[in-house]
C-alpha positions in Angstrom: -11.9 35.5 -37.6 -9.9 36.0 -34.2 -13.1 36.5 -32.4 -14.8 33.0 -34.0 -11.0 31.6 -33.1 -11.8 32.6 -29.5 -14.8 31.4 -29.2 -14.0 27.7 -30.4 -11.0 28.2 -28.1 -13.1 29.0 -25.1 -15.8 26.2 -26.4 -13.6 23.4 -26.5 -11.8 24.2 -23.1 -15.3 23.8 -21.4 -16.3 20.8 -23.4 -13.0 18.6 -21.5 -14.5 20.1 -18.3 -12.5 23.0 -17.8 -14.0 26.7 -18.0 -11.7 28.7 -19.3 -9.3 30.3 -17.4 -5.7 31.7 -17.2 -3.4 30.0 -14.8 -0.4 31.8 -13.1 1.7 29.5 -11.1 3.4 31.0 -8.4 6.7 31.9 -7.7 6.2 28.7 -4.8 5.1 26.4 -7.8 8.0 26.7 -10.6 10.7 27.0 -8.3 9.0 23.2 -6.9 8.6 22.2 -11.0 12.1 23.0 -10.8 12.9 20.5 -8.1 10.5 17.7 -9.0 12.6 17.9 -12.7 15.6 17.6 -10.9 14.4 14.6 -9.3 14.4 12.4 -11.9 13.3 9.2 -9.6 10.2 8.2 -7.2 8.4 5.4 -5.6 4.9 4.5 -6.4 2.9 3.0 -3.8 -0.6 1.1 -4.9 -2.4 -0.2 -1.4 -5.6 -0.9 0.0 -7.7 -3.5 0.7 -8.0 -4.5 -2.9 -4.7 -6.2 -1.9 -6.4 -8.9 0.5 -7.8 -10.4 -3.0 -4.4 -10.5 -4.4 -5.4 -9.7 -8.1 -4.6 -5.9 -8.4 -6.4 -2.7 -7.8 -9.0 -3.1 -10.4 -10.5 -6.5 -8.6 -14.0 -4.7 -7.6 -14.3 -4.6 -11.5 -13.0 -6.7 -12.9 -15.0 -9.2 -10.7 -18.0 -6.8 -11.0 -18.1 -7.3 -7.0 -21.2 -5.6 -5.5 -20.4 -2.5 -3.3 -21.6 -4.1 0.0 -19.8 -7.5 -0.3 -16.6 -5.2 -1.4 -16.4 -3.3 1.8 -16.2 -6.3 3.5 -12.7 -5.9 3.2 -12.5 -3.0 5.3 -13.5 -5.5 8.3 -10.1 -7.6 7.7 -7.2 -5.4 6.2 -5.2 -5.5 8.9 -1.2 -5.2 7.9 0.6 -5.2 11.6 3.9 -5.3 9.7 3.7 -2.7 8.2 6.5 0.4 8.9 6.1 3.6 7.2 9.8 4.1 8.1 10.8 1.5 6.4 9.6 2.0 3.4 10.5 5.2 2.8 14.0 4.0 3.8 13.7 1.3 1.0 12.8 3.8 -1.4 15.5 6.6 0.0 18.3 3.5 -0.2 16.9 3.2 -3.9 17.7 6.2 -4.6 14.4 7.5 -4.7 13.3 11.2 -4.2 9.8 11.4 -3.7 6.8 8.9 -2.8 3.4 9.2 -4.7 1.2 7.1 -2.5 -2.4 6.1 -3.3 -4.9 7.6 -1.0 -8.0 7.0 -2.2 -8.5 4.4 -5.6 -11.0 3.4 -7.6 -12.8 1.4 -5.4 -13.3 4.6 -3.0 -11.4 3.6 0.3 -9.6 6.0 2.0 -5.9 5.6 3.8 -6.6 8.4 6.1 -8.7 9.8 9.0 -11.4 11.2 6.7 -14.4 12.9 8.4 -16.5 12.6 4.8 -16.9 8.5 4.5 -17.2 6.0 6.7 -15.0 3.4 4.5 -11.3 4.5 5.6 -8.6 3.2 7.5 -9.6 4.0 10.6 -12.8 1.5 10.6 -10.5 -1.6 10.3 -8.8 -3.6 12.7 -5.7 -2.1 12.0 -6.9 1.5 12.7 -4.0 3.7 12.1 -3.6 6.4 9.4 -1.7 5.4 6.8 -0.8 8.8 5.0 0.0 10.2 8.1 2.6 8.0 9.1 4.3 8.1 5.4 3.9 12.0 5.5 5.7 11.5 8.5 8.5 9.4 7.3 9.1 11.2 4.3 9.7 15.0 5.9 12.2 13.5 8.5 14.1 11.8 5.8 13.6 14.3 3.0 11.5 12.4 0.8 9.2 14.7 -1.3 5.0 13.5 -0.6 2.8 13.4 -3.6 -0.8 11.7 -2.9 -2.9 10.2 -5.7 -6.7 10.9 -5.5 -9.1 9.0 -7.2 -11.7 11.4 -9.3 -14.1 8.2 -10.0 -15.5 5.7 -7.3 -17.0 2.8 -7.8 -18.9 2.3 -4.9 -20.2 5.8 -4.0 -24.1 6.5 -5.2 -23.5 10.3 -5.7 -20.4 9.7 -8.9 -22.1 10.0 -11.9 -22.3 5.8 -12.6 -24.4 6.1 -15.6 -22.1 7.5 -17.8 -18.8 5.9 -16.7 -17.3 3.3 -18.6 -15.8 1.4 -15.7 -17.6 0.1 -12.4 -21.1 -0.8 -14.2 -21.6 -4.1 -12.1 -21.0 -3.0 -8.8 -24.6 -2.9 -7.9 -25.5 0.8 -7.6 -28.6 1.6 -8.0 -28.8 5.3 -7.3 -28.4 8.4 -9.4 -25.7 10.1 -9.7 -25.0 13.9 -8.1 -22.2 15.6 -9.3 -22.5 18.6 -7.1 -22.5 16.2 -3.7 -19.5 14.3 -5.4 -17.4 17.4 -6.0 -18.1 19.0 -3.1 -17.2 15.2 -1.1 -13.9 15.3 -3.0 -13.2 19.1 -2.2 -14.0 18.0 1.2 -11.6 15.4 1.5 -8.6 16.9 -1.0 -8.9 20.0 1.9 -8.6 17.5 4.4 -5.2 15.8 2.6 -3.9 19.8 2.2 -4.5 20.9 5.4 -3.6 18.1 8.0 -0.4 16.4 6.3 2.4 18.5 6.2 4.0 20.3 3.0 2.5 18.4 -0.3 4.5 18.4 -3.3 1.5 17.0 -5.5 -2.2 15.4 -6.1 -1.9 12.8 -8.7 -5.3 12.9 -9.8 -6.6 9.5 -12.0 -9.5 8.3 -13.2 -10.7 11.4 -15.9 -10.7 9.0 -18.7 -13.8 7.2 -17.1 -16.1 9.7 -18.1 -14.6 10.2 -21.9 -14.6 7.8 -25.4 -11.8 5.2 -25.1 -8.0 6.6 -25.6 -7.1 7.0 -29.3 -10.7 8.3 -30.4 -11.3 11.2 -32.5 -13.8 12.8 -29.6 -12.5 12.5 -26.2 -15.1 15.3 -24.8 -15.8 13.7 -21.3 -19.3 13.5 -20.7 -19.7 15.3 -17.4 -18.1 18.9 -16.5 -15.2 18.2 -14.1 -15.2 21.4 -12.7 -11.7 20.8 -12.8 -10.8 24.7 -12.8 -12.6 24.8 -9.0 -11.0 22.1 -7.9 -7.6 22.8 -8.9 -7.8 26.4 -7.4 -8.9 25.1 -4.2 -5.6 23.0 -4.4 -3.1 25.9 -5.4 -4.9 28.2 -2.9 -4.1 25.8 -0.1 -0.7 25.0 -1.3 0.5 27.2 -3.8 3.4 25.2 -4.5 1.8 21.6 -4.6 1.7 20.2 -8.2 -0.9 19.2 -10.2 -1.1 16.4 -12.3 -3.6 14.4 -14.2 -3.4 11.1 -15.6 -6.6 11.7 -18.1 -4.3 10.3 -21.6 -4.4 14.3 -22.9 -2.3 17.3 -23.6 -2.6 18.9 -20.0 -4.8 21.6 -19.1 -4.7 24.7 -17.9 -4.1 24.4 -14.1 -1.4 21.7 -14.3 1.8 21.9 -13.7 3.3 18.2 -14.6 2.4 15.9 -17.7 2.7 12.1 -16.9 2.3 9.4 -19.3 1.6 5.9 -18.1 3.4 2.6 -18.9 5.0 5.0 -21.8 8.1 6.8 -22.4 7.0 10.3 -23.5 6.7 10.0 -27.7 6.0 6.6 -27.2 2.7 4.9 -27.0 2.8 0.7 -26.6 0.5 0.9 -24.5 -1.9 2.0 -26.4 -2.5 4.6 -23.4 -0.6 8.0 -24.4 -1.7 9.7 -27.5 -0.8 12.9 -26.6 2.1 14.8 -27.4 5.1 16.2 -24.5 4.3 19.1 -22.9 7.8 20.2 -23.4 7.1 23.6 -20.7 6.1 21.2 -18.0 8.0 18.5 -16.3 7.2 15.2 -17.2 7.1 11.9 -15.7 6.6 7.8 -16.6 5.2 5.6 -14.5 5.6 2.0 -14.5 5.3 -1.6 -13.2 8.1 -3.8 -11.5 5.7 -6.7 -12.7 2.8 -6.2 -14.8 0.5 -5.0 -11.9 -0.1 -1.9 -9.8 -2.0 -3.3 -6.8 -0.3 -7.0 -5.0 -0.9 -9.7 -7.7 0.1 -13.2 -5.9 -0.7 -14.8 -9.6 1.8 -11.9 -11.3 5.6 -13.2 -11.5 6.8 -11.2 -14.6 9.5 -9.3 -12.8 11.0 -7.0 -15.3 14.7 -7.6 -14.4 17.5 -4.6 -12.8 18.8 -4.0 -16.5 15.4 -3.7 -17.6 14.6 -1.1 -15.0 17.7 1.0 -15.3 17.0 1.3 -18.9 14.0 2.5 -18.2 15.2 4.7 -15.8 18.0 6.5 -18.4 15.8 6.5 -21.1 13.2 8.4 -19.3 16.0 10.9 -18.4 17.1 11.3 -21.7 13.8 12.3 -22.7 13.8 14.6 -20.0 11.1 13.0 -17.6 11.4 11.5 -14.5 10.5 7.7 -13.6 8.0 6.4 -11.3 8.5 2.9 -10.3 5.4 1.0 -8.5 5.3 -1.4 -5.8 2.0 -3.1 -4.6 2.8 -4.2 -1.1 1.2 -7.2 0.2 -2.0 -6.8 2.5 0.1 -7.5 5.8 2.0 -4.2 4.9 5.3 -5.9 3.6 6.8 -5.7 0.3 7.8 -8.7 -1.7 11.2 -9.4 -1.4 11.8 -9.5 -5.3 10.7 -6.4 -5.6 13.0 -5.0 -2.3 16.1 -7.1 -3.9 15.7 -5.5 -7.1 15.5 -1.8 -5.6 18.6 -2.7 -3.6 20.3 -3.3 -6.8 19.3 -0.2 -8.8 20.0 2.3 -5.8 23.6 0.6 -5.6 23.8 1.4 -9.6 22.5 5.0 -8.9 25.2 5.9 -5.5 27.4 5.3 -8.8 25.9 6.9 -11.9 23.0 9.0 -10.0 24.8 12.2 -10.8 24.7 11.5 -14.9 20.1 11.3 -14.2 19.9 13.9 -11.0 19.6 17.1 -12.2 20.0 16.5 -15.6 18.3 17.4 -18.7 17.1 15.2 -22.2 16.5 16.0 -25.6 19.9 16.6 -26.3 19.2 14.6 -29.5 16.7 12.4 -30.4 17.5 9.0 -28.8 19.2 6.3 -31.0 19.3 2.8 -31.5 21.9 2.8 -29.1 20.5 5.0 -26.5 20.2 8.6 -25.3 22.1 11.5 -24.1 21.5 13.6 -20.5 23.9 17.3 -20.0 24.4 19.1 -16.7 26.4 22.5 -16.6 29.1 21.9 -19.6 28.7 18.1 -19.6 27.1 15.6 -21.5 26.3 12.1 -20.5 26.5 9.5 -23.4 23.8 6.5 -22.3 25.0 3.5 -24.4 22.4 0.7 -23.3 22.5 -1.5 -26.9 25.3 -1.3 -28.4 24.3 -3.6 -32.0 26.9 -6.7 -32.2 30.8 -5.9 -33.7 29.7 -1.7 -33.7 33.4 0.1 -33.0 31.6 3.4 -33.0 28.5 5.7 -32.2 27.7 9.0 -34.5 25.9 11.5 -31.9 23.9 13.7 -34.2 23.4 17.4 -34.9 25.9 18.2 -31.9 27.3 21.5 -32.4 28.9 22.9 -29.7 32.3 21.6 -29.8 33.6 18.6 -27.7 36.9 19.4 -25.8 37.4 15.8 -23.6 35.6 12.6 -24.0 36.3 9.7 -20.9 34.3 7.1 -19.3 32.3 8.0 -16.2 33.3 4.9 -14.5 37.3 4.8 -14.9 38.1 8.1 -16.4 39.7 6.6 -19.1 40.4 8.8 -22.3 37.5 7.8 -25.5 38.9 8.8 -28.9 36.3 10.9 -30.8 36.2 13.1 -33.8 33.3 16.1 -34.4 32.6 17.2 -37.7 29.7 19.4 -38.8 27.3 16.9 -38.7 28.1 15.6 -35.0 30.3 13.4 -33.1 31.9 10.0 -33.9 32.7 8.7 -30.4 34.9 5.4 -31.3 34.7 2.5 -28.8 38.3 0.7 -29.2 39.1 -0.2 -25.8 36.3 1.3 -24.2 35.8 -1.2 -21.0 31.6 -1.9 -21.7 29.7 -1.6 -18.0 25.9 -3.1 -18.6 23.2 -2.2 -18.1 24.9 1.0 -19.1 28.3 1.9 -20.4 28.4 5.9 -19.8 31.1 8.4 -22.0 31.8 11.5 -20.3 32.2 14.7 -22.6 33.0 18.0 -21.5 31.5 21.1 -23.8 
């Protein structure tokens, strides 16, 4: 029975494109797993030339645009205000502690000075690299580099077109050839290893093309990723540069961060995230400050700075971190409602940063009321809803015993009371601070 169990075992591993294999991070690699959960916060950066159209990054589908009126673009993205600098300033001021900027989307353009396709950066009027000017930003200030690679392309003839389930009217009319793609994308990750500096991660998207829609019984993707080669060519060049992969499943062997998107791990409203936490692996959320990635100049559903903050917290308290997207505008600014609203939530975190830095979650399971993060000997009480005429929380299944309870912001003394079942922390003159009224208690 153990050698059938084996069998399946190494059978299904190869069916979602992995052969099997053990993986043995590095020393390099946990201690920076260990940093990047410590980080809690980052910047998301969708940009291209998908953003002279000004409907989001999926415009060459959605509009089923062929591939050679597409790369039109290329001949007029041109965003002279743009200042590397300055953003990763913005996102520094924020609060922020990495940057995970889009180097290569869907629709297959490059940000970089890539020897292996013609449709980069460097062929438009503007003419500058943009990853190496934000690579450059971010080691002078600190700011920790991830880079998001596309694994499908809608414009390339070599990507296996036929069996995607995105990018079927862009007018390709070639076959595809795995073994050309891969070897183009090993070609180009090298390049983005090699030429850029220390990497903290490759955000890889774009898996899920190839597979049944999310929530299906069978997700078996129908082309082998070869995602074991690529991933060793990635830890071989850097051995502590993360992996992640946004493909909507429990992570593979080779990973070494589980993400969920538009979803707060154990959650799934958007319909996105059936899998289950990865509680051995850092995690992280990604999210909007509107409701799109790329610039949208239709798109004014600005999710507020209480909004965010929650978002923020609660992602802590489940022990992940939060990556919050901007979609700059073509001429390389950002919108000023997003920029006011970053303003606002690093001012909140100069304050309160130290109750998400370096914190863990899962202290309990979060409430009604909202969620718990502990550093050292302290725990961090999160109230974000606090239900109308509610004198009191009950913090279950707390054990270790409670010796001082006070608020983060004015060190005031909280009454509480811990019995066997947890903690009553009573709310009697307790000053409330939206978006989030914090209770200090020290173990």
């Amino acid at each position: 029975m153990r050698k059938i169990g084996l069998i399946l075992a190494f059978a299904l591993l190869s069916a979602f494109g992995l052969k099997a294999q053990t993986y043995t991070p590095t020393a390099e690699n946990l201690a920076a797993r260990k940093v990047f959960n410590n980080d809690r916060f980052g910047l998301f950066i969708h940009w291209g030339p998908f953003s002279i159209l000004g409907q989001g990054e999926w415009v060459m589908n959605n509009l089923n645009i062929q591939v050679n009126n597409y790369k039109r673009l290329m001949t007029f993205f041109d965003p002279v205000y743009f200042d590397a600098d300055q953003w990763v300033k913005m996102a520094k001021d924020a609060g922020m502690k990495y940057i995970t900027l889009i180097t290569r989307h869907h629709d297959g353009f490059s940000m970089w000075d890539t020897k292996y396709s013609d449709f980069n950066i460097m062929n438009t009027p503007y003419g500058k690299d943009v990853v190496k000017q934000i690579a450059d930003a971010c080691h002078k200030e600190g700011i920790q580099l991830f880079l998001y690679y596309s694994l499908l392309d809608w414009g390339r003839e070599d990507y296996p077109h036929e069996t995607g389930r995105t990018g079927q009217g862009t007018g390709r009319k070639g076959h595809g050839d795995y073994a050309s793609y891969l070897k183009f994308m090993e070609n180009q990750l090298t390049e983005l290893l090699t030429h850029y500096g220390k990497i903290a991660g490759i955000w890889f998207d774009g898996y899920w093309d190839q597979t049944p829609p999310e929530g299906a019984a069978d997700r078996t993707p129908r082309i082998d990723w070869h995602l074991d080669e690529i991933y060793s060519l990635i830890h071989r060049l850097q051995p502590q540069c993360l992996i992640g992969n946004n493909h909507h499943l429990t992570p593979f062997p080779g990973e070494d961060f589980q993400m969920f998107e538009k979803d707060l791990p154990g959650e799934n409203k958007s319909g996105l995230n059936f899998q289950k936490s990865d509680q051995a692996l850092p995690l992280e959320t990604c999210e909007t400050m509107n409701n799109s990635w790329g610039f949208n100049i239709t798109d004014t559903s600005y999710k507020s700075f209480p909004t965010l903050i929650h978002y923020l917290v609660n992602a802590a308290g489940r022990n992940a971190n939060f990556l919050l997207n901007v979609g700059p505008m073509p001429n390389g600014r950002i919108q000023q409602e997003f920029v006011d609203t970053l303003k606002e939530i690093g001012k909140w975190m100069r304050e309160n940063g130290s109750t998400i830095y370096e914190t863990r979650g899962n202290i309990i399971a979060p409430q009604k009321w909202g969620v718990i993060t502990a550093k050292d000997h302290f725990l961090f009480v999160h109230i974000l809803q606090l239900p109308a005429g509610s004198s009191f929380i009950f913090l279950p299944n707390l054990k270790e015993k409670i010796v001082k309870a006070i608020t983060f912001k004015d060190h005031t003394p909280v009454r509480f009371k811990q019995i066997s079942e947890g903690v009553f922390i009573y709310l009697d003159g307790v000053k409330k601070s939206p978006p989030d009224t914090i209770i200090e208690l020290e173990q």
